[in-house]
Kinemage of the C-alpha trace (Angstrom):
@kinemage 1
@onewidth
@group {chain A} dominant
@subgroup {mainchain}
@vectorlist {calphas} color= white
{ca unk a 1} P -20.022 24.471 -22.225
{ca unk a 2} L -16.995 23.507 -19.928
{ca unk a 3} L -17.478 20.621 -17.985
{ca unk a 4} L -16.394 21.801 -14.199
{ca unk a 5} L -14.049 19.320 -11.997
{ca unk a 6} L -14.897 19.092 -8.826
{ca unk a 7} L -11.236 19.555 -6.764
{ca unk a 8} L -9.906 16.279 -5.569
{ca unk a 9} L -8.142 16.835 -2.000
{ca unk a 10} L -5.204 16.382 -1.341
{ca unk a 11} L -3.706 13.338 0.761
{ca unk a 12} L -0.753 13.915 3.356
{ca unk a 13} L 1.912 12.313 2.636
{ca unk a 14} L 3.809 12.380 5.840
{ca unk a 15} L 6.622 10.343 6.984
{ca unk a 16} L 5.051 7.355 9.429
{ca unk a 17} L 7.130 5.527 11.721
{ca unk a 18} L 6.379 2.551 14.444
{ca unk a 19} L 8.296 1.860 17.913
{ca unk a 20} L 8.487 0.971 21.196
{ca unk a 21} L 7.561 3.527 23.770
{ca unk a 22} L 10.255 3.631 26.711
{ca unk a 23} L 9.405 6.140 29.016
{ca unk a 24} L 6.096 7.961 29.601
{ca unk a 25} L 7.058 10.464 32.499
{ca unk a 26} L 6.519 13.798 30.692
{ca unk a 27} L 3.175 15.138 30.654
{ca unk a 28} L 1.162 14.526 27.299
{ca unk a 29} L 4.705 13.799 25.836
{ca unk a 30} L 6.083 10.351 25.342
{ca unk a 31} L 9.102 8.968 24.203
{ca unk a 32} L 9.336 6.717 21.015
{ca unk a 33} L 12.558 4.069 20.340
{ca unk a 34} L 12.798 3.259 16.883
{ca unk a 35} L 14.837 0.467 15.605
{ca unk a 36} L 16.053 0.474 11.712
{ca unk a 37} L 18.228 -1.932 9.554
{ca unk a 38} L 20.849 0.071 7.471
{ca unk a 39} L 23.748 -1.325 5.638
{ca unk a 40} L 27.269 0.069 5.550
{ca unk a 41} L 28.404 1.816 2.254
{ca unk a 42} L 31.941 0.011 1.401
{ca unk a 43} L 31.633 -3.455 4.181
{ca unk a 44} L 27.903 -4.015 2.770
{ca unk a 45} L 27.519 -5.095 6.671
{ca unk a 46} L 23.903 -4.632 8.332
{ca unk a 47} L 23.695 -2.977 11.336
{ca unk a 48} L 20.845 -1.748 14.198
{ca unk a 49} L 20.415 1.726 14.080
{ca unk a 50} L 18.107 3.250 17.137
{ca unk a 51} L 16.786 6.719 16.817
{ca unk a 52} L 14.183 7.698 19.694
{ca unk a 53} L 11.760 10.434 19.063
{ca unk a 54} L 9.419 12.689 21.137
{ca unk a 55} L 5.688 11.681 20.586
{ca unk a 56} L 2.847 14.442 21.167
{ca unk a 57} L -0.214 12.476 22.891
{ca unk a 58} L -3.587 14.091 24.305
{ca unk a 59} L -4.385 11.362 27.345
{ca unk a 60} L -1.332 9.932 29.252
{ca unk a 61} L -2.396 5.994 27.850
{ca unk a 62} L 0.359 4.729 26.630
{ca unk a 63} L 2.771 2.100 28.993
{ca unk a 64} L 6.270 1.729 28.711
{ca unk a 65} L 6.775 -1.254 25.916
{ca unk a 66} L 3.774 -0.721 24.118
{ca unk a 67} L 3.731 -0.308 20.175
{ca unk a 68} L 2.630 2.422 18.901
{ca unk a 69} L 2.487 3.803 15.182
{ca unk a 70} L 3.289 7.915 14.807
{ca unk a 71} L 3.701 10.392 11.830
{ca unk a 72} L 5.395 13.747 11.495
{ca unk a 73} L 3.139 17.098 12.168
{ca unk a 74} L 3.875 20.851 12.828
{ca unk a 75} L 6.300 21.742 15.699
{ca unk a 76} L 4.093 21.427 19.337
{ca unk a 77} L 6.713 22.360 21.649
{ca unk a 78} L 11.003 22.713 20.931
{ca unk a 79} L 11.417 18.618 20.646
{ca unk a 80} L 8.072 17.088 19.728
{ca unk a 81} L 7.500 17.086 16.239
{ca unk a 82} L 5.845 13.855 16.094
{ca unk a 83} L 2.217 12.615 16.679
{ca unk a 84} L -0.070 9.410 17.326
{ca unk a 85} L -1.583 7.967 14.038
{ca unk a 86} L -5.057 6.568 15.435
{ca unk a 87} L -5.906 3.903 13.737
């Protein structure tokens, strides 16, 4: 007889990112700075690079300059593509 294998699930492997929040005045929306060190091609010079990102959130809880830890998810609305990661 053929042993059966139970099927393992699968784990998401999204893209997770961690910033700064710097403005929460949109409703259940906030808005995520991230800061990243990249190095030019030729010069080999390191430079800031600052992206800032829409964050989905449920309860309006998060102040301006807290950290916060997100990950990518299906589109919510036109810019937010991003979620909280509760830890």
């Amino acid at each position: 007889m053929a042993k059966v294998i139970p099927a393992i699930k699968e784990v998401k492997n999204t893209p997770k990112w961690s910033g700064v929040v710097v403005s929460n005045k949109m409703d259940k929306t906030i808005i995520v700075s991230v800061d990243t060190l990249k190095t030019h091609p030729k010069y080999l010079k390191q430079y800031r690079s600052t992206k800032r990102y829409k964050v989905h959130v449920e309860e309006n809880k998060y102040v301006i300059g807290e950290k916060v830890e997100f990950e990518e998810c299906r589109p919510i609305s036109r810019g937010t593509h991003h979620k909280i990661v509760v830890l």
